[in-house]
C-alpha angles and dihedrals in degrees: 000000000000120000127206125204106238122210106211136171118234102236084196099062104027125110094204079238086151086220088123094057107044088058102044099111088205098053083242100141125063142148150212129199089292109041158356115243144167129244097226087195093065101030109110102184098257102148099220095125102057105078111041093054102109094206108046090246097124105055103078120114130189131196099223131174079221137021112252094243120241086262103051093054097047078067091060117123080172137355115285114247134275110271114216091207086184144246084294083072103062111080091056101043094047088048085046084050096050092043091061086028092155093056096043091044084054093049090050090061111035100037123080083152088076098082095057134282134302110274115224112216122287097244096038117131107257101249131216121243144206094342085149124048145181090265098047103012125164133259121231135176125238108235106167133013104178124166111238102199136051120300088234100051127108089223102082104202127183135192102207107186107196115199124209101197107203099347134094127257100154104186134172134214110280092020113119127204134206126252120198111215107211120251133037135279123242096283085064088248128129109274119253125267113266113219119216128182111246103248087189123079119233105280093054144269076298126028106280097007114143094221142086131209132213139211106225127167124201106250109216120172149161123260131170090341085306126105108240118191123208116265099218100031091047096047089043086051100041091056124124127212118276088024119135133246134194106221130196119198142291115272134192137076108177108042094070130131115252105241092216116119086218092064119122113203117195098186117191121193161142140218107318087007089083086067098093094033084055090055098046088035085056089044085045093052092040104048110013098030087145096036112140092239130112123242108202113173117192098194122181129188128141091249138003091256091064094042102099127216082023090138102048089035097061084043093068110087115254087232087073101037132021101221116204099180103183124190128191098193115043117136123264086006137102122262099266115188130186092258091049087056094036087057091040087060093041090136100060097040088051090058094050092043089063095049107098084215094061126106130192123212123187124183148151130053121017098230086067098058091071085051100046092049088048083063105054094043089059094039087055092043095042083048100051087249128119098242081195093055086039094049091043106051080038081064095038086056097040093246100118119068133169129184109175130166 
């Protein structure tokens, strides 16, 4: 029995962006109004699709007896099981590997999606997904665009609240949705979908509004000795009240908050990370405000005044939510990131990582999610505990999420 390795997109994390397949060199990957799929009969294991999807869809893989064929998957609500074909397996699929031995050596290395997709927690709502999508996406109204840090930071931060009127954009906690900036790229076609973590839990910026906010920060940088600004922060920043914005939607299955009041969440960020955390920590506060878990927040900026959220958050009482704000740049005082409190509080962390009803959330910029790594492995070992067994059975249970960019 011979087994192909088989390159498929999650349906149920895509954005139906099309960056995949306008990259895509072989012309393997296509679409139709449901999904975006690969032709296993043309993809060549190039590689060429994985990093610029900006949502990690892209990236699954299946050892299969047969392809799923193009139309099979364009039936797909979520990716089909992993198969186990057996030990009899084995010989010929380790003679097939040798004989494409480059591709195979390049798959070890770039796919954690081999070994099956995220789990979302056992108790999480079911979401909706991609009821909206670029070819028939919904309108929503702009009600509210507010700063959230200082006037005179560097770190330009915005709270955008989008309102739906009388239709229907059910969200959860977690979940992100698509934004369409208006006009073309430089190849005269329509720009790509931005994608942007939901900050508002699932009944609204108020109980029973019918609307959602974002946490969205300008993105300014240098190229080529010129200042570019980001085409989707800076136009979802540089919104105005009433305007109009085209919406795609939502998106997300696995990085949802467990609903059990037993749940501990131990929620780890930086900057624009804190968008989803700010979203389970207000459910949490409406409609569990006595539940017996725990709420631990990790939340990293360079000062107070680019720390988003900072007011309202020091306004929770530390009975409902333990708050670690941690800075790297105050004044007469060491460089402190999220991974140095986190070991300094490696008791208390070690006691929450061995519970079966904790949950661990890590989101924000890349480089964090080494650190913070760093920093579980040394509060297991400096706790007599196996961060990697620990890690391990946290994924298997759907209890361990990450969502870096």
């Amino acid at each position: 029995m011979k087994l192909l390795r088989q390159h498929l997109i999650d349906p149920e994390i895509c954005i139906r962006c099309n960056t995949c397949e306008e990259t895509c060199p072989v012309n393997a990957i296509t679409h139709d109004d449901n999904n975006y799929v690969v032709d296993v009969a043309k993809c060549d294991y190039c590689m060429d699709c994985i990093s610029p999807c900006p949502t990690g869809s892209i990236d699954n893989w299946r050892m299969v007896t047969t392809g799923y064929s193009v139309e099979e998957q364009f039936s797909w609500a979520e990716l089909p099981a992993v198969i186990d074909h057996g030990e009899a397996a084995s010989t010929e699929s380790q003679q097939q590997e040798a004989n494409e031995e480059d591709a195979s050596e390049i798959l070890k290395v770039a796919h954690a999606g081999e070994s099956g997709k995220v789990l979302p927690p056992a108790s999480a709502e079911r979401p909706y997904i991609n009821i909206y999508n670029r070819e028939k996406p919904m309108v929503a109204r702009v009600a509210g665009n507010f700063r959230l840090t200082d006037p005179d930071s560097e770190s330009d931060i915005h709270h955008i609240i989008l309102d739906f009127g009388d239709r229907t954009f059910p969200v959860l906690e977690g979940q992100s949705i698509g934004i369409i900036p208006p006009g073309e790229d430089a190849k005269g076609r329509p720009n790509l979908v931005r994608l942007y973590s939901v900050a508002s839990p699932r009944d609204g910026e108020r109980p029973g509004a019918n609307n959602l906010s974002l946490t969205v920060k300008r993105v300014v940088f240098e190229q080529d000795g010129q200042t570019v600004q980001g085409l989707g922060s800076n136009y979802v920043c540089d919104l105005k009240k009433n305007d109009e914005v085209l919406v795609t939607g939502p998106f997300g299955a696995t990085f949802l908050m467990p609903n059990s009041p037993r749940a501990n969440l131990i929620m780890i960020c930086t900057g624009t990370g804190s968008a989803p955390f700010r979203a389970m920590t207000e459910y949490r506060r409406r409609h569990l405000p006595d539940a017996e878990g725990k709420l631990v927040l990790y939340f990293g900026a360079r000062t107070p005044g680019e720390l988003p959220y900072f007011g309202p958050l020091n306004k929770l009482s530390d009975r409902f939510i333990d708050k670690q704000l941690v800075f790297s740049r105050l004044p007469d005082a060491p460089k402190e990131y999220v991974q140095d409190r986190m070991i300094n509080q490696s008791g208390k962390l070690a006691t929450l990582m061995a519970s079966n009803d904790t949950y661990i959330y890590i989101c924000g910029l890349k480089e964090m999610e080494t650190g913070v790594e760093d920093a579980f492995e040394k509060i297991c070992a400096d706790n007599g505990s196996s961060w990697s067994d620990i890690k391990l059975a946290m994924k298997q249970s759907g209890r361990y999420h990450v969502e870096t960019y």
